[in-house]
C-alpha positions as CSV (number, residue, x, y, z in Angstrom):
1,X,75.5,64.7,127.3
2,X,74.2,65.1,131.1
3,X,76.3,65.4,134.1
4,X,76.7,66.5,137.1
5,X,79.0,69.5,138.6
6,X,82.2,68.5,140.0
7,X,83.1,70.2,143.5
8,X,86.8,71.2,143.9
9,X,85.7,73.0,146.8
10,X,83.9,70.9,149.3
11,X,80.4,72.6,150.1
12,X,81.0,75.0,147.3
13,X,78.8,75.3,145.4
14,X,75.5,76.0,147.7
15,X,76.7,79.1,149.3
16,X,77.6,80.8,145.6
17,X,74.6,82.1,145.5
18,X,74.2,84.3,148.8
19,X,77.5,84.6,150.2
20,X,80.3,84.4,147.9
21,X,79.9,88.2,146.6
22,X,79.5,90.8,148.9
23,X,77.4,92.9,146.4
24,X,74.8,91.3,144.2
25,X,76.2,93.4,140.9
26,X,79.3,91.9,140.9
27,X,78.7,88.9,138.7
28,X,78.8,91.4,135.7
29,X,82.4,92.2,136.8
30,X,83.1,88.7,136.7
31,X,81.8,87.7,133.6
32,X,83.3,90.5,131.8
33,X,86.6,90.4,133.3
34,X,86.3,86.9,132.2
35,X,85.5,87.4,128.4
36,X,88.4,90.0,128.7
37,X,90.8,87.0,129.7
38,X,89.3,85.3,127.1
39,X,90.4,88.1,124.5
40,X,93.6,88.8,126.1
41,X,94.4,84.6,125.9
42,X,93.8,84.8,122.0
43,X,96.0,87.9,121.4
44,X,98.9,86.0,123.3
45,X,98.5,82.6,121.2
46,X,98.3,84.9,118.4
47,X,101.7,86.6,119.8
48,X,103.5,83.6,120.4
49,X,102.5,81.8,116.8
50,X,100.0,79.6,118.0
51,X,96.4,81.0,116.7
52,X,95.4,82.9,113.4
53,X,94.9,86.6,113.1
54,X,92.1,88.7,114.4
55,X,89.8,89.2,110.7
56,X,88.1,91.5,113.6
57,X,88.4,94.2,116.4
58,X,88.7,92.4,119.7
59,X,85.6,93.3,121.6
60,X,83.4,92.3,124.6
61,X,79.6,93.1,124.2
62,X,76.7,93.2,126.9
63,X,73.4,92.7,125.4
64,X,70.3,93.5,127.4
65,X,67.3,91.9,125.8
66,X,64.0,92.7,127.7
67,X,62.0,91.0,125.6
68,X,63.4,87.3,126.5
69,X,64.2,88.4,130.3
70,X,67.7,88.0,129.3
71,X,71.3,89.2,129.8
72,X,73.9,88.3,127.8
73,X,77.7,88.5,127.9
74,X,79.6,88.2,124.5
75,X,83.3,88.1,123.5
76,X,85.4,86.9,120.1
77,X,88.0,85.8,122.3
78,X,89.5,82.1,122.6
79,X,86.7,80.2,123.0
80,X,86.5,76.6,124.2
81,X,86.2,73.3,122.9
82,X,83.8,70.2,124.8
83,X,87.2,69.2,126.6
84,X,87.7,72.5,128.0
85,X,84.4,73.4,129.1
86,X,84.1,70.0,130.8
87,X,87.6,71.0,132.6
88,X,87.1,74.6,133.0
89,X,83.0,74.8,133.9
90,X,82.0,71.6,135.1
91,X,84.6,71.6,137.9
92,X,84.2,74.5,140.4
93,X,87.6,76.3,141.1
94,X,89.2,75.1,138.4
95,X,91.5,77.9,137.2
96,X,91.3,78.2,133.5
97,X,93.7,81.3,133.6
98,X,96.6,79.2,135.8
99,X,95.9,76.1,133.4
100,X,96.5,78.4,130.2
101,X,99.6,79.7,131.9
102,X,101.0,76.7,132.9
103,X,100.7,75.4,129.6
104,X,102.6,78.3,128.1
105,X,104.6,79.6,130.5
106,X,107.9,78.8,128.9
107,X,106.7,81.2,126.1
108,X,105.1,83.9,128.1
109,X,107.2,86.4,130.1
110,X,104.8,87.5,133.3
111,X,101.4,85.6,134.4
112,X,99.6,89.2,134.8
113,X,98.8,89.2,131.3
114,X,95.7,87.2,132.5
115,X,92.9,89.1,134.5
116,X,91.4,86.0,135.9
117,X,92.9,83.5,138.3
118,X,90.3,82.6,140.7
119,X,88.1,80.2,138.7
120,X,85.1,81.0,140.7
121,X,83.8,84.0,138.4
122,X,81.5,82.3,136.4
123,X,79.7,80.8,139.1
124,X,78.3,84.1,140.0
125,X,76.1,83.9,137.3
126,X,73.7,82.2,139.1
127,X,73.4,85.2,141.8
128,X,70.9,86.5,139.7
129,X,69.7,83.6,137.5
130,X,67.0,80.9,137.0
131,X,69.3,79.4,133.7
132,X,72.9,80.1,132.4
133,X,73.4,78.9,129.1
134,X,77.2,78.8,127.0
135,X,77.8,78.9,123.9
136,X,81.2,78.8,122.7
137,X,83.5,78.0,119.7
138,X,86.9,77.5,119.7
139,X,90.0,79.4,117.9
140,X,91.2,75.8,117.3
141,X,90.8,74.5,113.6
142,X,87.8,72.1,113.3
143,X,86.2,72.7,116.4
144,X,82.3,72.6,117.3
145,X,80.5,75.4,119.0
146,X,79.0,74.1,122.4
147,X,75.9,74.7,124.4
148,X,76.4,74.6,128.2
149,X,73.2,74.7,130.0
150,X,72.8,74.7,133.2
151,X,69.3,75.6,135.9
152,X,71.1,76.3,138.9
153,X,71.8,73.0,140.1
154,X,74.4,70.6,140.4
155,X,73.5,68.8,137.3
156,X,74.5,70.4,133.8
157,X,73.5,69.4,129.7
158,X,76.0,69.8,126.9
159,X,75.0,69.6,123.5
160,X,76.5,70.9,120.2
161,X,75.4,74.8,119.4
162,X,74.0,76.5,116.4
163,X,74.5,80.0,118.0
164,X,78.5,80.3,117.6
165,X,79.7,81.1,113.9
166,X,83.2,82.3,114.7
167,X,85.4,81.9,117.4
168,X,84.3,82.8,120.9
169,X,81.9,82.5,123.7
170,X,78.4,84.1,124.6
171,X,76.8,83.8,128.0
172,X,72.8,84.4,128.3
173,X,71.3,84.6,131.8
174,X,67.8,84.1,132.3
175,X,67.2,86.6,135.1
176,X,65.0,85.8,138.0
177,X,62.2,87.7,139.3
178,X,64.6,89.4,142.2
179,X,67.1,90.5,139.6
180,X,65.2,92.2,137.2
181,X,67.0,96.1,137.5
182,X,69.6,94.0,135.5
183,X,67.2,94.9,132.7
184,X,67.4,98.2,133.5
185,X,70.2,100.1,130.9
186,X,70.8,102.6,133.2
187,X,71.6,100.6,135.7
188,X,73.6,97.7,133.5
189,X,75.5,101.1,132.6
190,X,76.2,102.5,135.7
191,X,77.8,98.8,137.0
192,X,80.0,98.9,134.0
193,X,81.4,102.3,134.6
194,X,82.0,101.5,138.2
195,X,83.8,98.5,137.1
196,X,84.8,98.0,133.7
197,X,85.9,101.7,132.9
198,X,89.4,100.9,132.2
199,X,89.4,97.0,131.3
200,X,92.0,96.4,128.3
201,X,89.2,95.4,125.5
202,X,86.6,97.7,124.1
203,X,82.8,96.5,126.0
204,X,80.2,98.1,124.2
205,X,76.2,98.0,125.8
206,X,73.1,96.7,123.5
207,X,69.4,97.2,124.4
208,X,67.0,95.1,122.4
209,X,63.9,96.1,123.7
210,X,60.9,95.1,122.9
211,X,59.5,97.0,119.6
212,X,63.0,96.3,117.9
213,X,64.0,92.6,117.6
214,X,67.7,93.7,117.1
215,X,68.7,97.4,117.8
216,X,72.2,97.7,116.7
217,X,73.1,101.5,117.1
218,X,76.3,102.8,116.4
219,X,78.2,102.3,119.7
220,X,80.4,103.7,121.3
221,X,83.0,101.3,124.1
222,X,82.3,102.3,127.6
223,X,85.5,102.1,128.7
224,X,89.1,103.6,128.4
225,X,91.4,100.4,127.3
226,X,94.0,102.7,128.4
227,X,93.9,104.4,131.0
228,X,96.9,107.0,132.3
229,X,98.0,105.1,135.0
230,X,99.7,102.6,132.8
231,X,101.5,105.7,130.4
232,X,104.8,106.5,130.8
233,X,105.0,109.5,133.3
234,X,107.2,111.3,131.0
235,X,104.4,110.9,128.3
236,X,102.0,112.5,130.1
237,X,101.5,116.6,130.3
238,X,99.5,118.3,133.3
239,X,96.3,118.7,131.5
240,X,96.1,114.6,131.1
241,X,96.8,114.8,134.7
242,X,94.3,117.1,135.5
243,X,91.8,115.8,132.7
244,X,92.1,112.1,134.0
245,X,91.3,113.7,138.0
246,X,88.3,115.2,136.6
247,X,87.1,112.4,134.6
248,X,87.2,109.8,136.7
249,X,86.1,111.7,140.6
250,X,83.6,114.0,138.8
251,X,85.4,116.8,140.6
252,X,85.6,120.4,138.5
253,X,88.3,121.7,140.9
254,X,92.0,120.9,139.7
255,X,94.0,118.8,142.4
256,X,96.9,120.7,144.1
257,X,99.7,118.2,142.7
258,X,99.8,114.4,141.7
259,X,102.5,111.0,142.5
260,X,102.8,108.9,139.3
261,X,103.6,105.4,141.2
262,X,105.3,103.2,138.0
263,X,107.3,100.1,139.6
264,X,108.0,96.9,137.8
265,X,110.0,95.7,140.9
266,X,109.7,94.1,143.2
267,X,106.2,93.9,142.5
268,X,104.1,95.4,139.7
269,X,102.4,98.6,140.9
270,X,101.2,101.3,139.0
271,X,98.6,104.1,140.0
272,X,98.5,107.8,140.4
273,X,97.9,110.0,143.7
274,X,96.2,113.4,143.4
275,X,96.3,116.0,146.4
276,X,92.9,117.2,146.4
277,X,92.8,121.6,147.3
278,X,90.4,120.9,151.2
279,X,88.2,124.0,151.6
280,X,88.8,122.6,155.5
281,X,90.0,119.8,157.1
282,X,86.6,118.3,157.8
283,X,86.4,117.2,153.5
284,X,89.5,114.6,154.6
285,X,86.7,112.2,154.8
286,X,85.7,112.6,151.5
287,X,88.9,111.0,149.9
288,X,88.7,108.1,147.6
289,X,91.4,105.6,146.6
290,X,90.4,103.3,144.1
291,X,92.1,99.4,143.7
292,X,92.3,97.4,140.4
293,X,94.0,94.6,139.9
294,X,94.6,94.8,136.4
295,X,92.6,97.3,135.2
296,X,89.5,95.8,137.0
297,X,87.9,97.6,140.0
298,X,88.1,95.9,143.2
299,X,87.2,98.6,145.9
300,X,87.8,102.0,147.2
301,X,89.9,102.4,150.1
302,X,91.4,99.6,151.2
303,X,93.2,99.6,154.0
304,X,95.1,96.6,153.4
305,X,97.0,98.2,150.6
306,X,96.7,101.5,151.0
307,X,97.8,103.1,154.6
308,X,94.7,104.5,156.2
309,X,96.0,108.6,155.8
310,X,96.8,108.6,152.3
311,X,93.2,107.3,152.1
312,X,92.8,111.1,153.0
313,X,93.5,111.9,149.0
314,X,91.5,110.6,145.7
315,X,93.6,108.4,143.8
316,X,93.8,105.2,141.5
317,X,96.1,102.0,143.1
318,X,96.6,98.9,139.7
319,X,98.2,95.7,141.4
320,X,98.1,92.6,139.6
321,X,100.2,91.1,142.6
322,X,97.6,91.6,145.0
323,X,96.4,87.9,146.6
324,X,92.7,88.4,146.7
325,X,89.8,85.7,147.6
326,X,86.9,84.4,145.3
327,X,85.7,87.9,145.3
328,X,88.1,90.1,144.8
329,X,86.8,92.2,147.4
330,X,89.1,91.7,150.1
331,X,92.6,91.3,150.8
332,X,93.9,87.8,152.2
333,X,96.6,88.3,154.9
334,X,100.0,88.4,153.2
335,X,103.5,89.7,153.9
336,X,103.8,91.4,149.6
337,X,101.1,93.6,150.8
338,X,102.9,95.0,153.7
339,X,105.7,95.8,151.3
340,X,103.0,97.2,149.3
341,X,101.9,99.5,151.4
342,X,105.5,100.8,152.6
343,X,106.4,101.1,149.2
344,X,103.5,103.6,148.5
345,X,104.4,105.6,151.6
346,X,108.0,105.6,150.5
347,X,107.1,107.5,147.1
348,X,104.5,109.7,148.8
349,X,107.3,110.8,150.8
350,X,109.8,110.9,148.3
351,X,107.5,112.9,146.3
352,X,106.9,115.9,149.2
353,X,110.9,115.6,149.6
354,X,111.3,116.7,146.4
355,X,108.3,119.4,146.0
356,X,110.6,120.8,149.3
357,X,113.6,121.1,147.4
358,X,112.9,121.6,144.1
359,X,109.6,123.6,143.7
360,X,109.8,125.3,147.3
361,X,107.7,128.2,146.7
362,X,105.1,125.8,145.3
363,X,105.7,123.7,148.3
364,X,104.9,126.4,150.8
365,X,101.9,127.1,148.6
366,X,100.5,124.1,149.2
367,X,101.3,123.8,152.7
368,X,97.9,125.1,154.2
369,X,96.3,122.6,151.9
370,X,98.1,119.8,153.0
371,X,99.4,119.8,156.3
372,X,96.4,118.7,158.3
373,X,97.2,115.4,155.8
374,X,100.6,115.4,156.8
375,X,100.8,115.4,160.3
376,X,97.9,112.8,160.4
377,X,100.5,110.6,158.2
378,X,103.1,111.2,160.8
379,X,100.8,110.1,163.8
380,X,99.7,107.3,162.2
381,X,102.9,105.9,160.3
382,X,106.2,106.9,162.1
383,X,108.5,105.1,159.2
384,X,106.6,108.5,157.0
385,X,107.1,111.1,160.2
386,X,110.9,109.3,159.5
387,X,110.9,110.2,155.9
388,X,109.5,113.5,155.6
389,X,110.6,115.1,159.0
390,X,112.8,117.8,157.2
391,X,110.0,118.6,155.2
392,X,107.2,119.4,157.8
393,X,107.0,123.2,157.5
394,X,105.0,125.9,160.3
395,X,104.0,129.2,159.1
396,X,105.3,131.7,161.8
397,X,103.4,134.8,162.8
398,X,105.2,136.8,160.3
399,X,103.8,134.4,157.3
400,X,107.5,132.7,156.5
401,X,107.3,129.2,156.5
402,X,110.2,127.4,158.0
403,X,111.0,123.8,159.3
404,X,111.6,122.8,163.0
405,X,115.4,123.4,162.5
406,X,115.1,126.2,161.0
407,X,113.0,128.0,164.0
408,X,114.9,126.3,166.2
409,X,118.3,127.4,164.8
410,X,117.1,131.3,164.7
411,X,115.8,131.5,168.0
412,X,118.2,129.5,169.8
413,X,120.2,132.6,171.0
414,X,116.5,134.0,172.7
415,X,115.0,130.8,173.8
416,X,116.7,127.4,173.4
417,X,114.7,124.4,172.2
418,X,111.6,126.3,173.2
419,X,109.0,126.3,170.1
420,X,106.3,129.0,170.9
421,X,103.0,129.2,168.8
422,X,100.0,130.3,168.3
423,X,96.4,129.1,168.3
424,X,94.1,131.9,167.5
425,X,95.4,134.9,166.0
426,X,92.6,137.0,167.0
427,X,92.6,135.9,170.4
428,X,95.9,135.7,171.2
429,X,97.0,139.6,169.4
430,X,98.2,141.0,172.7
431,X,100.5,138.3,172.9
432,X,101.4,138.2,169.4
433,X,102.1,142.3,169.6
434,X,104.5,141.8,172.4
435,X,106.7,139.4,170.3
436,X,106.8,141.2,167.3
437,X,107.6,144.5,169.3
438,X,110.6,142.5,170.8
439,X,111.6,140.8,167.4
440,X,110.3,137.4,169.3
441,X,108.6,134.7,166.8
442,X,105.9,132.1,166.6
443,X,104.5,129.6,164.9
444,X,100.8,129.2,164.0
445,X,99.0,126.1,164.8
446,X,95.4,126.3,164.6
447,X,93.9,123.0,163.5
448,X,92.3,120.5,165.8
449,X,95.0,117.6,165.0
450,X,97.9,120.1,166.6
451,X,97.3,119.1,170.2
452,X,98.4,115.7,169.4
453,X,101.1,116.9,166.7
454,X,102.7,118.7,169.0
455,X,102.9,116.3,171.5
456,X,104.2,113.5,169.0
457,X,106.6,116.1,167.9
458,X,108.5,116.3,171.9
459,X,108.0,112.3,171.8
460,X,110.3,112.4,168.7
461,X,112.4,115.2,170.0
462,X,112.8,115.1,173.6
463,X,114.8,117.9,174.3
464,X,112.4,120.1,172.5
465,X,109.4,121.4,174.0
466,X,106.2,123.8,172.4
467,X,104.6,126.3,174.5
468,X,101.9,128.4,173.7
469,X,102.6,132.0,173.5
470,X,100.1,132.7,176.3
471,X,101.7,130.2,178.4
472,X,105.1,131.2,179.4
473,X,107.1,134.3,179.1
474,X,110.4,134.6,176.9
475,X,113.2,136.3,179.0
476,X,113.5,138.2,176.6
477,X,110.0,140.4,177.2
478,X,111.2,140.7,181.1
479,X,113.5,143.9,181.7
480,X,116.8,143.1,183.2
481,X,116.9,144.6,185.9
482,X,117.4,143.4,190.3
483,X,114.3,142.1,191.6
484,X,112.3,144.0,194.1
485,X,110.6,140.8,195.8
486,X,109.1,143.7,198.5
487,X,107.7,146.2,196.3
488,X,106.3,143.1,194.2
489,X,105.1,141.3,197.3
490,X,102.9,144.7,198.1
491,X,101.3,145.1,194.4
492,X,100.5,141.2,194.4
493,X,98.8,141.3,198.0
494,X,96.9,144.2,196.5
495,X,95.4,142.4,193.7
496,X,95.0,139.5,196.1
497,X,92.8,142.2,198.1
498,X,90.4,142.9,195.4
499,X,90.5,140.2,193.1
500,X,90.3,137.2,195.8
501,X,89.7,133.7,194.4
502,X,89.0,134.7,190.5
503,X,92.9,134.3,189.8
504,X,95.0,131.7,191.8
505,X,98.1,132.2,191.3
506,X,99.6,135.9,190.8
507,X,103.3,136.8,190.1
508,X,104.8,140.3,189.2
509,X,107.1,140.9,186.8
510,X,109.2,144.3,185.0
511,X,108.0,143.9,181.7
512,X,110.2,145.9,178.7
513,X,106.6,146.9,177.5
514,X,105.2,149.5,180.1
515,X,101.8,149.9,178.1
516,X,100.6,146.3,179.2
517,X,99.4,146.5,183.4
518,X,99.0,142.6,183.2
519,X,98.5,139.7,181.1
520,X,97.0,136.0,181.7
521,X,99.6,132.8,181.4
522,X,98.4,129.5,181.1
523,X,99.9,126.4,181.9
524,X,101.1,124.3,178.8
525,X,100.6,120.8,180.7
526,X,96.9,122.3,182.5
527,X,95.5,123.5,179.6
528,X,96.6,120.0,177.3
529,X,95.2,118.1,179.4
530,X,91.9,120.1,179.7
531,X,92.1,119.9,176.1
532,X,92.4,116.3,175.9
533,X,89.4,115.6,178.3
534,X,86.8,118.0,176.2
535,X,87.9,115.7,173.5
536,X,86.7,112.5,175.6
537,X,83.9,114.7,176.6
538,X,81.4,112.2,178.7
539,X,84.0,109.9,180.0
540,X,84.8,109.9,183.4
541,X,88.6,109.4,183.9
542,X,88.1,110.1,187.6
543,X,90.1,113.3,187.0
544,X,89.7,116.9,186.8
545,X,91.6,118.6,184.5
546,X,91.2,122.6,184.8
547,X,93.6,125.6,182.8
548,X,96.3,126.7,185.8
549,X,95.8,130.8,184.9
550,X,98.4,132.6,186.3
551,X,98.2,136.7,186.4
552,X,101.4,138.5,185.5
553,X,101.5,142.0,187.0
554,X,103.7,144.6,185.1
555,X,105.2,146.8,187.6
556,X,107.0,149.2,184.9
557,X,103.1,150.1,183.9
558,X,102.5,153.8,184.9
559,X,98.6,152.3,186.2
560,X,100.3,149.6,188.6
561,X,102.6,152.1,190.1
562,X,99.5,154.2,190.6
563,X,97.4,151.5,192.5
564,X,100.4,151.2,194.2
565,X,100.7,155.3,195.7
566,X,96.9,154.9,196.4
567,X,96.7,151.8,198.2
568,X,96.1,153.5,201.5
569,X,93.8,155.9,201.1
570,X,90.9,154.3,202.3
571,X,88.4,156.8,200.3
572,X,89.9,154.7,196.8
573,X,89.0,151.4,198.0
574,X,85.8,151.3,195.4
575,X,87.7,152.9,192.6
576,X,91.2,150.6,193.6
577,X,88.9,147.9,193.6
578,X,87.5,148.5,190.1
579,X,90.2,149.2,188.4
580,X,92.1,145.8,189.5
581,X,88.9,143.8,188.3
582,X,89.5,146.1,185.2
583,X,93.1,145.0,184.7
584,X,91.8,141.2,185.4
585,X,89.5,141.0,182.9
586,X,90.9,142.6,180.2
587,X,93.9,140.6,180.7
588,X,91.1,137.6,180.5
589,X,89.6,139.0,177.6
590,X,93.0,139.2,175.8
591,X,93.1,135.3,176.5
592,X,90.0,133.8,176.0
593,X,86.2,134.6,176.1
594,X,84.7,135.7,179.1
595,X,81.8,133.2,181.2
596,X,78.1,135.1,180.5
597,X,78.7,136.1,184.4
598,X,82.2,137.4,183.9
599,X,81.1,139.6,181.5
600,X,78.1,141.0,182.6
601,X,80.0,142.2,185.4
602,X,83.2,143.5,183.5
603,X,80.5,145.9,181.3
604,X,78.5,146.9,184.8
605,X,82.4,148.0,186.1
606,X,83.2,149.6,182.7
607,X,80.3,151.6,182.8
608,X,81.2,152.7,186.4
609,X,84.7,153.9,185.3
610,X,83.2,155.5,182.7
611,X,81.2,157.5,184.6
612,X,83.8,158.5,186.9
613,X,85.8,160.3,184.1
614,X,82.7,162.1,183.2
615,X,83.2,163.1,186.9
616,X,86.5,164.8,186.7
């Protein structure tokens, strides 16, 4: 019999070839997802009553044969009669998989026993081929096998077949000259793993090559038929955890902890989460979430499904619910995968929730591993910030680790709703010495995503506000005692004298620490916004946003009082000068490095003061 391909989809069929897949390789994904359906269709007939018993192991075999140009996709699965490969072939986008289910849906309990509900996988066969020929036999008592042939056209022959002696269906493409890697069993190999590692029937890879009409090795199946997402969490130990992460992202270190996502309902969603250990935060890039829809690969990272920062850890995402096109490579727009998504954030969250309180000295372990993930998740999903907002910890200056309310709650007495932290440890150790000598605490935030943390963090708590330890003073450092404003007014117009335009703004204050002559405060807002504008370096905003310095003059320190008794005596000028630059840039220096310029000068001037004590 001849005939001609019927079109369910108007202007199908032409554009199969180039623009249905977005990567040529996927046609063996197809066609072996398919012969997996094809399996899985018999052992549910077989289930329910309606076929015979397997006389042998279900199986799916790819056979590479050089010699004919040929590649050939094998199962023992249902098979088909004539009737059902006119339905099922002949008519583009015909679903085989929702016919079958329709049929026996009274008997069957959930449709996502069937891989394959798109009806267009087959066509991808001719991707890569000149000829695709069937030939199939069905489980149904007195069947014929079938030869499908077809050249890449519209039109099609079906004949009877001598090549099918038990049930099921083999598919030979006759490669073209532009497809002939598919030869190649490294390469055949390497598609396989990347798609078919954890399909649900053994697939085994055949070579007959050229000097060997039939080289049938003892084989081993490529693929895991099943894998540990689909186990029982509480049937699974750390090492199959930790054996599984290895395994499948070719990684030798051991992830920091793992989610075991096992729902039934509302959807079906299964999968596992690792947290990879980051050596620094720039490896976020290099996470890796892998999508199945029933135990087929789809894709890494979508975003679709999964929420773009937990695409930050390495992972494996099974949904069978997911509504996917022709290809299964991308996501149509639907309202389940919303819920989807939210649901995955939910159990990430619920999962550091209970790391918090139950394992909380693992918990802070982790931290420095983790948080640059975290407060990403909380700027870019605020129903996470929501979730986890108890559980965001900040290691203080004196390595605890405590929440928001918890630093908040101990410092309230000293400085109210006033968060002060830290940036550079090294740079910022004057600083950091005066808190600790007054019992005053920090927190440390030194990665680049804190600028923006912090401010999300005031958004979400308006009455709270962070300032940098070098930006404002705690009360608490300042000696209590009456102001002075005109002994102050004459030490700042003295350091106005000398200094001149390098600082603008000076202010004296009587600091509890008399070893300190001075020390450099920056503006909070200034310096954010200077921050924020190096970030957009090259774009003009019409703005320019410089650090407000201002210098704080101790007037307990035994130096400042001494400037002070020499301020007159016109013979000190030099020295008076030098040692106010002195104070200046040291006080600099304890803040942040100094220009080329600023430096050369502040070594000329130390080695001036150097000689004047050899003077003495």
């Amino acid at each position: 019999m001849k005939g001609n391909i019927s079109i369910h989809t108007e202007n199908i069929f032409p554009i199969i070839k180039k623009w249905l897949y977005s990567d040529k390789d996927i046609f063996i994904r197809e066609l072996v997802s398919n012969a997996c359906d094809a399996v899985n269709k018999h052992k549910k007939l077989v289930s329910l009553g309606e076929a015979s018993e397997s006389t042998e192991d279900y199986s799916v075999k790819v056979i590479i044969n050089k010699k004919n140009n040929t590649l050939i996709f094998e199962d023992n699965g249902i098979g088909m009669t004539e009737e059902e490969v006119q339905k099922y072939i002949n008519q583009v986008a015909f679903s085989g998989a929702e016919d079958f289910f329709n049929k026996y849906k009274d008997k069957m309990n959930e449709e996502n026993d069937i891989i394959g509900h798109f009806g267009l996988g087959f066509y991808s066969s001719f991707m890569v081929s000149t000829k695709v020929q069937i030939d199939t036999l069905s489980f149904k008592e007195n069947s014929k096998a079938v030869r499908w042939v077809s050249e890449g056209g519209l039109e099609y022959e079906i004949t009877e077949s001598d090549n099918r002696k038990q049930r099921g269906t083999t598919i030979t493409l006759f490669l073209d000259e532009d497809s002939k890697e598919f030869l190649e069993e490294y390469t055949v190999r390497n598609i396989l793993e990347k798609y078919c590692a954890f399909l649900p029937v053994n697939i085994y890879l055949e070579v007959i090559d050229e000097d060997k009409e039939n080289k049938e090795d003892e084989l081993n199946p490529i693929n895991d038929t099943n894998p540990l997402w689909l186990k029982s969490p509480k049937d699974c130990t750390d090492e199959d955890y930790k054996e599984f992460y290895k395994k499948v992202f070719k990684s030798f270190d051991e992830p920091l902890f793992w989610i075991h996502l096992n729902v039934d309902y509302p959807f079906n969603l299964k999968g596992i989460l690792y947290f990879p250990k980051l050596k620094n935060e720039f490896e976020l890039i290099e996470g890796k979430v892998k999508l199945f829809n029933n135990q087929v690969f789809v894709a890494d990272n979508i975003k679709e499904v999964i929420p773009e920062f937990l695409l930050l850890l390495k992972g494996v995402i099974d949904c069978p619910d997911l509504p996917l096109n022709v290809s299964r490579s991308f996501l149509q727009n639907d309202k389940d995968v919303s819920k989807i998504s939210k649901h995955i954030i939910k159990k990430v969250g619920d999962k550091l929730k209970s790391l918090h309180k139950n394992e909380k000295e693992n918990y802070e372990k982790f931290w420095d591993d983790i948080q640059v993930f975290i407060k990403f998740g909380c700027l870019k999903e605020e129903s996470f910030y929501d979730r986890i907002k108890e559980d965001i910890l900040f290691k203080t200056i004196n390595d605890e680790y405590v929440t928001l309310s918890e630093y908040l709650e101990k410092n309230k007495e000293k400085h109210e709703n006033k968060v002060f932290y830290v940036t550079n440890k090294e740079q910022q150790s004057q600083y950091i010495k005066l808190f600790k000598d007054y019992e005053l605490d920090a927190i440390i935030l030194d990665s680049s995503i804190d600028n923006h943390f912090i401010s999300f963090i005031e958004y979400k708590n308006h009455e709270v506000k962070f300032n940098r330890i070098d930006s404002d003073l705690s009360d608490i450092l300042k000696e209590d005692k009456e102001e002075n404003k005109e002994a102050n007014e004459v030490i700042e117009n003295l350091f106005k004298d000398f200094v001149g335009e390098r600082i603008k703004t000076y202010s004296v204050e009587g600091l509890k620490s008399k070893d300190t002559p001075a020390i450099i405060l920056v503006s909070e807002h200034s310096r954010r916004m200077a921050e924020m504008k190096s970030q957009f370096a090259g774009m003009d905003f019409g703005m320019t946003f410089e650090e407000e310095k201002t210098l704080i003059i101790n007037n307990n320190n035994d130096i400042i009082k001494k400037l002070v008794e020499l301020k007159d005596n016109e013979e000190k000028k030099e020295k008076l000068s030098l040692i106010c630059n002195q104070i200046v840039d040291i006080a600099l220096l304890s803040n942040k490095e100094l220009t080329s310029n600023e430096l050369s000068e502040f070594i000329d001037r130390n080695n001036k003061l150097m000689n004047m004590i050899v003077s003495l």
